[in-house]
C-alpha positions as CSV (number, residue, x, y, z in Angstrom):
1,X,108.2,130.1,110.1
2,X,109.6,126.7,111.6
3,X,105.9,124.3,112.5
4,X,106.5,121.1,114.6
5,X,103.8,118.5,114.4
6,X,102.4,115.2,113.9
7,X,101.3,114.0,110.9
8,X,100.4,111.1,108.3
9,X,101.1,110.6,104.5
10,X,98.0,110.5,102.6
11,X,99.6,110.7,99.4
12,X,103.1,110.6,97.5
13,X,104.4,111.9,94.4
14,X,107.9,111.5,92.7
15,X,109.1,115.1,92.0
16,X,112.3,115.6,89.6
17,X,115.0,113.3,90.1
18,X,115.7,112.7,93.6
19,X,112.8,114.5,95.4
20,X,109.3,113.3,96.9
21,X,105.9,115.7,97.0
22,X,103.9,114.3,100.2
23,X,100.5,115.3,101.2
24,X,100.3,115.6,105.2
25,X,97.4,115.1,107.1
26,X,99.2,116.7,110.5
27,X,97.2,117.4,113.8
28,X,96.8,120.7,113.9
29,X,96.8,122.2,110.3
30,X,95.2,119.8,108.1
31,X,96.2,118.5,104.8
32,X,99.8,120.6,103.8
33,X,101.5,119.7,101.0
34,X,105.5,119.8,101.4
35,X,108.3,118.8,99.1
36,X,111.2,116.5,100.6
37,X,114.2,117.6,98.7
38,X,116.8,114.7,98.3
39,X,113.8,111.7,99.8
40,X,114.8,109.4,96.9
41,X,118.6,109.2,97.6
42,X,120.5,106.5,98.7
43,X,121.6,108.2,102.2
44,X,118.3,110.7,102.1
45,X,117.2,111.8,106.0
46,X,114.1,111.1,105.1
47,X,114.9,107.1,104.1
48,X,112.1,104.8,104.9
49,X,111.0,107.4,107.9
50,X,108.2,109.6,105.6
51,X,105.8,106.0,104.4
52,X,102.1,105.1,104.3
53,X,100.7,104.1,107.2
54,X,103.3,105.3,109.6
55,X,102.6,108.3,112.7
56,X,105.5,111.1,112.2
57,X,106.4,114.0,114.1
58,X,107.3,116.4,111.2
59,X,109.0,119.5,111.0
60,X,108.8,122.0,108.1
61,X,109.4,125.7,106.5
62,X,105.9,127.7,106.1
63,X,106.3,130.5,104.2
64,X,103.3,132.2,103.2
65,X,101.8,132.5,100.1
66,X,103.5,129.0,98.8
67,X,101.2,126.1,97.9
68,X,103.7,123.5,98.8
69,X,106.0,123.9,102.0
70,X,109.5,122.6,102.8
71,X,109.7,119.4,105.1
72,X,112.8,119.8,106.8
73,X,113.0,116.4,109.2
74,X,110.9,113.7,110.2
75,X,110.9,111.3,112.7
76,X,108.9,108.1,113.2
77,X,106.5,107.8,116.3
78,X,104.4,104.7,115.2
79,X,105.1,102.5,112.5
80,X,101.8,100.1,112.0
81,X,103.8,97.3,110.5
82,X,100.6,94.8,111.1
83,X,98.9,97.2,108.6
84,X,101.5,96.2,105.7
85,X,101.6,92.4,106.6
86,X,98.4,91.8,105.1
87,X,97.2,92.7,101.7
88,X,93.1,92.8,103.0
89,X,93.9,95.3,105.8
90,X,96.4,97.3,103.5
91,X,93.7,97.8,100.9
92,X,91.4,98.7,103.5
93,X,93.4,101.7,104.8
94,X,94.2,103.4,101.3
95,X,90.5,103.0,100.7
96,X,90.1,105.2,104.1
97,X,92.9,107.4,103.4
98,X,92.0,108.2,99.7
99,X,88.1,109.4,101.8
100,X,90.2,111.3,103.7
101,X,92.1,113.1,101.0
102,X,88.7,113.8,99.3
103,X,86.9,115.4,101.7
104,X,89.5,116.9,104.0
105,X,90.4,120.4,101.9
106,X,93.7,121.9,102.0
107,X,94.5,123.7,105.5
108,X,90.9,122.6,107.0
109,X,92.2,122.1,110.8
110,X,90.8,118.6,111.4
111,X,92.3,117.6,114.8
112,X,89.2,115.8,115.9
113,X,89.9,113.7,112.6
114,X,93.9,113.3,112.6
115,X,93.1,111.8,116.8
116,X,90.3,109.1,114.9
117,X,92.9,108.3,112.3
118,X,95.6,108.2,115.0
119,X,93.4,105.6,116.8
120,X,91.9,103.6,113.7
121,X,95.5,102.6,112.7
122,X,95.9,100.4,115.8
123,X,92.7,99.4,115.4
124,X,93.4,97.9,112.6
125,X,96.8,95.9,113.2
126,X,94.2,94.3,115.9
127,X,91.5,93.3,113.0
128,X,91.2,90.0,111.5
129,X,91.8,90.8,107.8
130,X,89.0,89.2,106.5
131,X,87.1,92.0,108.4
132,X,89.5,94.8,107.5
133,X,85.8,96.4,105.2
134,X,84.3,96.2,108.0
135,X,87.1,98.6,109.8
136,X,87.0,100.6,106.8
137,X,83.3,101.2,106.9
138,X,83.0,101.9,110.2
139,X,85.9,104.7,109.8
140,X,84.7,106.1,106.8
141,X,81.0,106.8,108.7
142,X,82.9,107.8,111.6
143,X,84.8,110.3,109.8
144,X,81.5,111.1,107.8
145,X,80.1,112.2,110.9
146,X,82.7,114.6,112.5
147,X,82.5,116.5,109.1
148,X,79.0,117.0,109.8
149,X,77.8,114.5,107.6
150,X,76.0,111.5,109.7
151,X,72.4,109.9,108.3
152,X,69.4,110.6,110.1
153,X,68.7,107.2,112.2
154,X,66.2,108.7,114.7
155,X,63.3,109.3,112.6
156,X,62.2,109.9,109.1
157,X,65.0,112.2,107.2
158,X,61.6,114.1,105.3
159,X,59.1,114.2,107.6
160,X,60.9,113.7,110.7
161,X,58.1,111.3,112.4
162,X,59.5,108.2,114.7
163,X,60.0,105.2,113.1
164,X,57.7,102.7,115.6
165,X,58.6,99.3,116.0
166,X,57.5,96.7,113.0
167,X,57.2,99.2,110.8
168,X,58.5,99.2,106.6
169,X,61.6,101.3,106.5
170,X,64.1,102.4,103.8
171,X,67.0,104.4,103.4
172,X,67.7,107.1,100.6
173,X,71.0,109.0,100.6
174,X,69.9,111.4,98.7
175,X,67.3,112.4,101.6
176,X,69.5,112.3,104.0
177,X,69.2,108.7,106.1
178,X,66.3,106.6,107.0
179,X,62.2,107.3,105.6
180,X,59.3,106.1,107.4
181,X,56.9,103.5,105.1
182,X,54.9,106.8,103.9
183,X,57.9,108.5,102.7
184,X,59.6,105.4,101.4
185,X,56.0,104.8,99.6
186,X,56.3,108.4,97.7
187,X,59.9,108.3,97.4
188,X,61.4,104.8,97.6
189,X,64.2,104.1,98.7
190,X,66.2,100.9,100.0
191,X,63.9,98.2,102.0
192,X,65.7,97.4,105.6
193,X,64.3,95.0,107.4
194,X,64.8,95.9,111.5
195,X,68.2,93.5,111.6
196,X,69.7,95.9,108.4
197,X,68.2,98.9,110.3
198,X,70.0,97.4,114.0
199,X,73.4,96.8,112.1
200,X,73.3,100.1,110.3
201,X,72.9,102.4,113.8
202,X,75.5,99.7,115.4
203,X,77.9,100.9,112.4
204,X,77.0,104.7,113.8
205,X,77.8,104.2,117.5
206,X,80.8,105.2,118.6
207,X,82.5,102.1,119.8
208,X,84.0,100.1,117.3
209,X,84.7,97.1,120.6
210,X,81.0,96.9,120.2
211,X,81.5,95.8,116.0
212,X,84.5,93.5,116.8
213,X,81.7,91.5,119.0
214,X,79.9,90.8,115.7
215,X,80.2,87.0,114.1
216,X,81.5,86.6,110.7
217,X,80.2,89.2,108.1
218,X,76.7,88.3,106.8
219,X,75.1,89.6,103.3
220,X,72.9,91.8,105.8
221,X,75.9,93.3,106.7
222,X,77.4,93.4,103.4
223,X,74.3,95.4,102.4
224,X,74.8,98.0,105.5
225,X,78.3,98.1,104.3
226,X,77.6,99.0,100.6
227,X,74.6,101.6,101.9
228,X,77.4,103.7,104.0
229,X,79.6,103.9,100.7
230,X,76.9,105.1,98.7
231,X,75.6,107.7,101.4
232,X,79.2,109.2,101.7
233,X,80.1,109.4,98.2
234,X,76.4,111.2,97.8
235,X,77.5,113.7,100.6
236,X,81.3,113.8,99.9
C-alpha cells in the first residue's frame, strides 16, 4: 500500500553504504520508521530534501508485517532555516524532538501532536535565542499535556482541597503537581512562592503570545523551567 503524508524527521541513521534509516513523525500515523535507499549519494532524490527541522510531504511503501517501510519520495513544504541559524534555538529543538521520540510509541496516531510540532517550529524561528528553553519548556508541557500527562494546578494533587490565596505551597512530581501546606508538610515537596506558582500555570496555558510577553528570564523562572523537566521525565 502507497501512504501520502506529512511528516518530520525525528531521528537519522546511516544504513550500509549509501542508504539512510529515518524515523517519521507524519500526521496521521505516528512515528514509522522507513529506509531511503540511495539518500547518501551524490545525485540521491532525496538530497538535502529528508533534514531535521524541515516539514515534508512524504510518500512511502507499507507493507504489513515490516518494521521499517520504504520511503519512496519526498518533498519539502517548510524548511525552518531560522531554526539552524542559531546554535541556542537548534539545541533547543533536538531537546524537544528527542521528548518526542521518547514518549511518542511506534504507530501511536498523534495528529493533535504532529499540528503543535507543525506550529512550534515557526514559533521558534520568531524566538530570541537566548529564550529558545523557554520555547522548549513550554512545548515539552504542552506536548506533556495532550498525552494526558499535565500537573494538577487547581488544587492539591493528594487531597484535592483549593489552594487559598497566601497560603505555603509546593510541588512533587511524583504526586502528580502542586500540594497544599498540609500535604507538602507530610510529604515535602518544592517550596513555590505565589510568583513560581503564577509563572508555572502561565507555562500551562495555552498561548505561548502570552510567554513571549514575559521580560528576560529570571532564576524564578529558571526554577519553573527545571520543575517541568523533572515532572515529565517522572511521567515520561
Amino acid at each position: 500500500m502507497i501512504v501520502r503524508t506529512e511528516a518530520f524527521v525525528l531521528k537519522a541513521i546511516r544504513f550500509g553504504e549509501t542508504s539512510m534509516i529515518y524515523r517519521l513523525f507524519t500526521r496521521d500515523r505516528g512515528i514509522v520508521p522507513v529506509i531511503a535507499k540511495g539518500a547518501r549519494r551524490p545525485r540521491s532524490r532525496f538530497g538535502a530534501v529528508v533534514e531535521p527541522f524541515h516539514r515534508l510531504g512524504v510518500m512511502y511503501y507499507d507493507r504489513r508485517g515490516r518494521e521499517i517501510q520504504t520511503l519512496a519520495a519526498a518533498e519539502l513544504l517548510a524548511g525552518h532555516p531560522g531554526v539552524a541559524r542559531s546554535l541556542e534555538r537548534m539545541e533547543a529543538a533536538g531537546v524537544w524532538l528527542r521528548y518526542l521520540r521518547a514518549v511518542v510509541p511506534d504507530g501511536f496516531s498523534a495528529e493533535p501532536l504532529y499540528d503543535l510540532l507543525a506550529a512550534a517550529l515557526p514559533r521558534l524561528e520568531a524566538t530570541s535565542p537566548a529564550r529558545a528553553r523557554r520555547w522548549e519548556t513550554y512545548h515539552r508541557a504542552a506536548a506533556a499535556a495532550l498525552l494526558g500527562v499535565a500537573p494538577r494546578l487547581e488544587g492539591c494533587a493528594i487531597c484535592g482541597r483549593w489552594l487559598p490565596d497566601g497560603e505555603e505551597i509546593g510541588f512533587a512530581p511524583g504526586e502528580g503537581g502542586v500540594v497544599c501546606r498540609g500535604c507538602h508538610a507530610a510529604r515535602p515537596g518544592i517550596p513555590l512562592s505565589r510568583a513560581e506558582y503564577a509563572l508555572l500555570r502561565l507555562y500551562h496555558q495555552p498561548e505561548f503570545a502570552l510567554l513571549e510577553d514575559l521580560e528576560d528570564i529570571t532564576m524564578d523562572e529558571v526554577k519553573i523551567q527545571d520543575l517541568i523537566h523533572d515532572f515529565t521525565r517522572y511521567h515520561s
